[in-house]
N, C-alpha and C positions, 0 to 999 in steps of 0.2 A: 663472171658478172661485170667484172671491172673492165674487161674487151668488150662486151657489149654500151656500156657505159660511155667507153669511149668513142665506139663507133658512130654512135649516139647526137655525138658530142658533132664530129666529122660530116657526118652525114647533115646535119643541120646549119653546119657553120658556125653553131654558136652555144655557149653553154645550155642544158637543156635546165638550168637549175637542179633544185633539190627532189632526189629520187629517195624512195621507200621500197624497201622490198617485201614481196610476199610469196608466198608458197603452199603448197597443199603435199602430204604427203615426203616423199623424195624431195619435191621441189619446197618444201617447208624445212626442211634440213638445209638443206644448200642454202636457201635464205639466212639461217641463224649462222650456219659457217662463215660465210660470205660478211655476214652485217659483224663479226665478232673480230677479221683479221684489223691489224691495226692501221692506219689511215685511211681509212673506210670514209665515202661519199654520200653514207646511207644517214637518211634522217630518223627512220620505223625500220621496225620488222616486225612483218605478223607472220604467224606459221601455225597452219592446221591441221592436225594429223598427224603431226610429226613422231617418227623412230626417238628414244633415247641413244639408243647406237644399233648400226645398221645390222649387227649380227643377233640385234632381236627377232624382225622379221623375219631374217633368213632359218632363225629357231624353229619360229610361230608356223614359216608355210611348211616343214617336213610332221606336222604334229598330225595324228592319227597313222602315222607308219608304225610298224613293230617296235616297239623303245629300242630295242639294240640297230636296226635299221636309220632311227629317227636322227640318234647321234651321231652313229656314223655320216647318215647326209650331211647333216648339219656340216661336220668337219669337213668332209669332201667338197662341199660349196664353196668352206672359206676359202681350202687349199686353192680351188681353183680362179677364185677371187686374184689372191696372192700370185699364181700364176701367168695368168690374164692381164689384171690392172695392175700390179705391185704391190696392191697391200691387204691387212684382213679387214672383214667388213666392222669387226669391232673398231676398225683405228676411224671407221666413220662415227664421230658423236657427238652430236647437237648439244647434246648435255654438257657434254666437256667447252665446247664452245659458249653455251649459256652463260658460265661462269666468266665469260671476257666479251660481254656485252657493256657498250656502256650508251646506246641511245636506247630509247622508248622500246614498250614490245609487248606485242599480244599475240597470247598463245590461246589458241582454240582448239577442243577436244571434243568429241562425241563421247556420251554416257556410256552407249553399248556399243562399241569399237571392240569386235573380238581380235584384228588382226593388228591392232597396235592399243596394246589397252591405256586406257584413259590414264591410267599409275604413271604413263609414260611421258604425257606431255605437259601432267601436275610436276612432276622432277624435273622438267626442263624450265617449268614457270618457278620452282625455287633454288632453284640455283643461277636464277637473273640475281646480280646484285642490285643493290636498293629497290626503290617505291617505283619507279619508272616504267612498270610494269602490270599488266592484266589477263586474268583469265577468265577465257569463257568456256564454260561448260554448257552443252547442247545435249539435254538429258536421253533424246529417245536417238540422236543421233546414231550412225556407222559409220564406218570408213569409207565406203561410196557415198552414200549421202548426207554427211553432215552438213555442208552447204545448203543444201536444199531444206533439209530442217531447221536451219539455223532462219531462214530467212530473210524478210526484210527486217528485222528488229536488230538480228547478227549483224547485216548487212550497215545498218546506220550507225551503230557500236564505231564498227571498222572505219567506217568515214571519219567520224566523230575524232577518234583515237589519233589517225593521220591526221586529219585537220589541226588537235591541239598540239600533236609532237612538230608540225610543220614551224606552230607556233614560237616553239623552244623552251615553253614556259615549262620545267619539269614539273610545277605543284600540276599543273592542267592536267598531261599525258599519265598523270598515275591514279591508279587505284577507279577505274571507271566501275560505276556500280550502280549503273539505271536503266538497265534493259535486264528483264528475268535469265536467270541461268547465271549469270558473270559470278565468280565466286571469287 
């Protein structure tokens, strides 16, 4: 993110100011990783959807296989994770990274997300330290389309959020609680 940043930077000839990152899913991860390492350019981060560590989903997609089958995948994926990339997919964790956030952050989650359940992106929103932070819950949401359910209400939230964090003012960027669903 920081190479694109800079490209960014190159490409235009001139600072592009103050960037926020967002993501859905995988790319909601990478956001909280990215906004967490230390001398970060990131003024937000929103991320929805998101894994608490990446060896949940890789649980979640072997599930309806024989139980002794299920594990074993399970293992044989990470192996071959660890093989492939270098490392297991648990060393990927937003969660872990939540805990070494320190600008603004909203987390959004669908109700009925069976493929990364909602438990998952409530533990990434408490383990944000301090008020800087919000959650929105999109009740009838899924993993495909919480977006789309969230809509434009979701959608002004999210502006909302960036616009005050752009601000810098932390009372502003914390605790948003005026569009239904935000908890």
């Amino acid at each position: 993110m920081e190479a694109l940043a800079d490209d960014l930077r190159v490409r235009l000839g001139k600072d592009p100011g103050p960037m926020g990152l967002f993501g859905v899913s995988q790319g909601g991860a990478i956001a909280l990783q990215t906004a967490a390492r230390p001398g970060g350019r990131w003024f937000a981060v929103v991320s929805v959807s998101t894994f608490s560590s990446l060896d949940q989903p890789v649980a979640q997609s072997v599930q309806g296989l024989y139980e002794p089958l299920a594990s074993i995948s399970a293992s044989m994926c990470g192996l071959g994770v660890r093989c492939r990339g270098g490392f297991f997919p648990g060393d990927i964790s937003p969660l872990r990274s939540a805990a070494h956030l320190t600008i603004p952050a909203y987390i959004v989650h669908g109700g009925m997300d069976e493929f990364i359940p909602c438990s998952q992106g409530k533990q990434i929103y408490d383990a944000i330290p301090g008020r800087r932070k919000s959650f929105q819950l999109i009740p009838d949401g899924t993993h495909n389309n919480v977006l789309a359910k969230g809509g434009h209400a979701m959608y002004a939230e999210l502006c909302l959020f960036y616009l005050k964090a752009l601000k810098g003012n932390p009372s502003d960027s914390a605790g948003l609680k005026s569009a239904p669903g935000i908890h």
